[in-house]
C-alpha positions as CSV (number, residue, x, y, z in Angstrom):
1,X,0.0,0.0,0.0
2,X,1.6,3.4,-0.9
3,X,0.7,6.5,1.7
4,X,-1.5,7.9,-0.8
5,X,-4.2,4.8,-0.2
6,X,-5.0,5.3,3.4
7,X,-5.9,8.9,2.6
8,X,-7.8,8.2,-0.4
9,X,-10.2,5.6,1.6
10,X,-10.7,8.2,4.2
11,X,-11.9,10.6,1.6
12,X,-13.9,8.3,-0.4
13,X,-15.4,7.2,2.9
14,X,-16.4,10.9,3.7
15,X,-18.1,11.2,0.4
16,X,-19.9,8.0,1.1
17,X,-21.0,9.0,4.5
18,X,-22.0,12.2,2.8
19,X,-24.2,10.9,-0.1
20,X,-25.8,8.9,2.7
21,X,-26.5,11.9,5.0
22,X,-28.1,13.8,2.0
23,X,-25.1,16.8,2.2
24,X,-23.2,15.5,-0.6
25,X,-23.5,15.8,-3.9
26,X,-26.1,13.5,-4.9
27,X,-29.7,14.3,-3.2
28,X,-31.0,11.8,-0.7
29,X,-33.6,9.3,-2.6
30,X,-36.7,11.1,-0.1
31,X,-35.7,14.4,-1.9
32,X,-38.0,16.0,-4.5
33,X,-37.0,18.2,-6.8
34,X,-39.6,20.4,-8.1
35,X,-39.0,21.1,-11.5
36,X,-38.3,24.4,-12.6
37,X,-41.4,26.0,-14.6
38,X,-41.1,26.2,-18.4
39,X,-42.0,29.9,-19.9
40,X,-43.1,30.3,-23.4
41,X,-43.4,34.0,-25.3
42,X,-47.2,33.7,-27.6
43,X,-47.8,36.5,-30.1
44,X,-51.0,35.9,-31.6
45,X,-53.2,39.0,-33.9
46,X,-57.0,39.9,-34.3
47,X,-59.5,41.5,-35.2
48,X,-62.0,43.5,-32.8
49,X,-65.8,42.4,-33.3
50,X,-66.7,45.8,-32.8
51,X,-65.5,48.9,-33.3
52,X,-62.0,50.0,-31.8
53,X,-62.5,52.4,-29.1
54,X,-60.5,53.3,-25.9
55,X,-63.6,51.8,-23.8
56,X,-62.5,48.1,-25.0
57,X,-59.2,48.6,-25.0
58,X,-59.7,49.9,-21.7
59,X,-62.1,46.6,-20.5
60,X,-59.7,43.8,-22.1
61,X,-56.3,45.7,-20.3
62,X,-58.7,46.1,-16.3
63,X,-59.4,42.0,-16.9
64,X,-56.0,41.4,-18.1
65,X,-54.1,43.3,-15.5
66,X,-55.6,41.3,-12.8
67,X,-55.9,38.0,-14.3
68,X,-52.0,38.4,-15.2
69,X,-51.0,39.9,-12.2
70,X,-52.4,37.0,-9.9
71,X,-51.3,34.5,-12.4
72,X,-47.6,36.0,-13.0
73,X,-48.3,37.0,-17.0
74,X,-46.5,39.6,-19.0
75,X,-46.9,41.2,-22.3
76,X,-47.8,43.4,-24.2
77,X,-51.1,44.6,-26.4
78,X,-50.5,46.8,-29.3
79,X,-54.1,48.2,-31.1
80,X,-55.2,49.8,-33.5
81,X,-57.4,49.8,-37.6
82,X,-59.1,47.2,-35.7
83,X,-56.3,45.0,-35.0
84,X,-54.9,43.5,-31.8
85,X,-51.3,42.4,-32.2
86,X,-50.4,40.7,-28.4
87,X,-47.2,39.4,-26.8
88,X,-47.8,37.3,-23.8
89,X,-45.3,35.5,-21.0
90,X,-45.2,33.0,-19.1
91,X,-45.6,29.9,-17.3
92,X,-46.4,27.9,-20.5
93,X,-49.6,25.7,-18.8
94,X,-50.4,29.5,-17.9
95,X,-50.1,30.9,-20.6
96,X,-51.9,28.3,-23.0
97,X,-54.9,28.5,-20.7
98,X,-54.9,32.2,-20.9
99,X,-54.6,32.0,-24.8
100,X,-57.7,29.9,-24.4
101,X,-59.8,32.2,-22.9
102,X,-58.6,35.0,-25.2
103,X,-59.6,32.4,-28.3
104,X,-63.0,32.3,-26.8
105,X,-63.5,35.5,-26.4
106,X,-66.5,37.3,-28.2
107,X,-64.8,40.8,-28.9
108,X,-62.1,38.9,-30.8
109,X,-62.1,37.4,-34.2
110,X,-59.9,36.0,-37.1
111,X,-57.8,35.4,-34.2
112,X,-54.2,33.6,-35.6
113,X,-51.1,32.1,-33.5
114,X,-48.4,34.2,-34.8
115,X,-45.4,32.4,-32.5
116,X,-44.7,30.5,-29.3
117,X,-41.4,30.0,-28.2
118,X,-40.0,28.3,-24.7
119,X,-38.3,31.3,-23.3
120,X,-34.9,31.7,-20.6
121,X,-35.9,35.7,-19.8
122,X,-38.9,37.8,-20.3
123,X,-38.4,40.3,-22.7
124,X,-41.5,42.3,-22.0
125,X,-41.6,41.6,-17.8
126,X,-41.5,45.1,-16.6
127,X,-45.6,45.1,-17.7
128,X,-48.7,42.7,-16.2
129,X,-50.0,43.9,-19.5
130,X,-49.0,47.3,-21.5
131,X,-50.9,48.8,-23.9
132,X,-48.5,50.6,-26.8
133,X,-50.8,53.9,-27.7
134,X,-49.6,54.6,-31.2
135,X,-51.7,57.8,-30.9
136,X,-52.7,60.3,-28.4
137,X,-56.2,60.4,-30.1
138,X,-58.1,57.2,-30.6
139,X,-56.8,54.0,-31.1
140,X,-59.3,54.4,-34.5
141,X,-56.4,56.5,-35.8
142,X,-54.5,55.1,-38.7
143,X,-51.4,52.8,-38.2
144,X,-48.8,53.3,-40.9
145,X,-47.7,50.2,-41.5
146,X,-46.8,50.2,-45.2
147,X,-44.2,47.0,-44.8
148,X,-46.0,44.8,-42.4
149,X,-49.0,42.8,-42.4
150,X,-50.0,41.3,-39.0
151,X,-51.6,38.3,-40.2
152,X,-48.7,37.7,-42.7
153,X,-45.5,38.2,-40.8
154,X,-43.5,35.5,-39.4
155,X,-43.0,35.3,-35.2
156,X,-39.8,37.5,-35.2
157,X,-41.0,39.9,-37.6
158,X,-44.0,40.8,-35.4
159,X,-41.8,40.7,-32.6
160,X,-39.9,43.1,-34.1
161,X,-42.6,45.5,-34.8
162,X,-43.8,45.0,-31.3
163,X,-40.5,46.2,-29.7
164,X,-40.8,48.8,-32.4
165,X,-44.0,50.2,-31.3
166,X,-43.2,50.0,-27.9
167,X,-39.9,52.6,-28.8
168,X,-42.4,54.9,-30.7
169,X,-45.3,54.6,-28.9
170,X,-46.8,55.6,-25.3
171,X,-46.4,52.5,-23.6
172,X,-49.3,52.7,-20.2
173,X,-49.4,50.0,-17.8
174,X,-53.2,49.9,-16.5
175,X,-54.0,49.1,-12.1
C-alpha cells in the first residue's frame, strides 16, 4: 500500500458518508425536486368584433391586468385599424390557458397564433399587461404600417414590430 491509499479511503469514505446523509452531492432518494417551470413567449393578432374604441381597449387591459398579475403573466397589447397584435409571457400551462380564454372571447375574431417560443428571460416583464398607444387620439387612428402585415408576418418579424411600437409609442401599464 503506498501513503496515498489510506488517505484516499478516508476521503472516499467521507463522500460516502455524505451521499448517505443527504449533504453531498447527490440528493438523498426522499428528496424531490420540483421542476423548474417552463415559460413560453405567444404573439398571436385579431381582429375587434366591434368597433375600436378606448372603452374596450380599456375593458380587455382592467381584466387582463388582474388575471395576469395574480397569475404572474407579462406582455404586451398593441391596437389599432381594428387590429390586436399581443405578446404574452409565461408559465407555458399558464399561458396556453390564458390563450384559451382569449380564443373564446367574443370581442375577438380571425384570431391567428403568430409564434410561441419556450423562453430563458422575459423580454417584456416590466408590464402585467401594456398597452402601446400609437396615438394620443383614438386607437381608430391610422397605423402606418406600409411594410408589415400582422396576419402575414413570421414570429420574429412581429416581434420586431412590437419592440418597435413600444420605442415609438406611449407605452401605459393599466392598475
Amino acid at each position: 500500500m503506498t501513503p496515498a491509499q489510506p488517505e484516499m479511503r478516508a476521503d472516499a469514505a467521507r463522500l460516502w458518508e455524505s451521499i448517505n446523509s443527504g449533504s453531498g452531492l447527490f440528493p438523498d432518494s426522499n428528496t424531490v425536486r420540483t421542476p423548474s417551470p417552463v415559460l413560453i413567449r405567444l404573439i398571436y393578432v385579431s381582429k375587434a368584433v366591434d368597433a375600436q374604441s378606448s372603452g374596450l381597449t380599456d375593458s380587455i387591459l382592467r381584466t387582463a391586468h388582474a388575471w395576469n398579475t395574480q397569475n404572474d403573466i407579462t406582455g404586451v397589447l398593441c391596437e389599432g385599424q381594428g387590429v390586436f397584435l399581443q405578446a404574452l409571457e409565461g408559465e407555458r400551462g399558464t399561458v396556453t390557458q390564458l390563450y384559451a380564454r382569449i380564443f373564446a372571447d367574443p370581442r375577438h375574431k380571425d384570431l391567428e397564433l403568430i409564434h410561441c417560443e419556450s423562453i430563458i428571460e422575459r423580454r417584456y416583464g416590466e408590464w402585467s399587461m401594456a398597452r402601446v398607444s400609437l396615438s394620443d387620439v383614438d386607437p381608430k387612428t391610422k397605423i402606418v404600417w406600409p411594410d408589415f402585415d400582422p396576419y402575414s408576418a413570421n414570429g420574429l418579424m412581429a416581434m420586431a414590430r412590437i419592440d418597435e411600437l413600444i420605442a415609438r409609442g406611449r407605452v401605459l401599464d393599466t392598475p
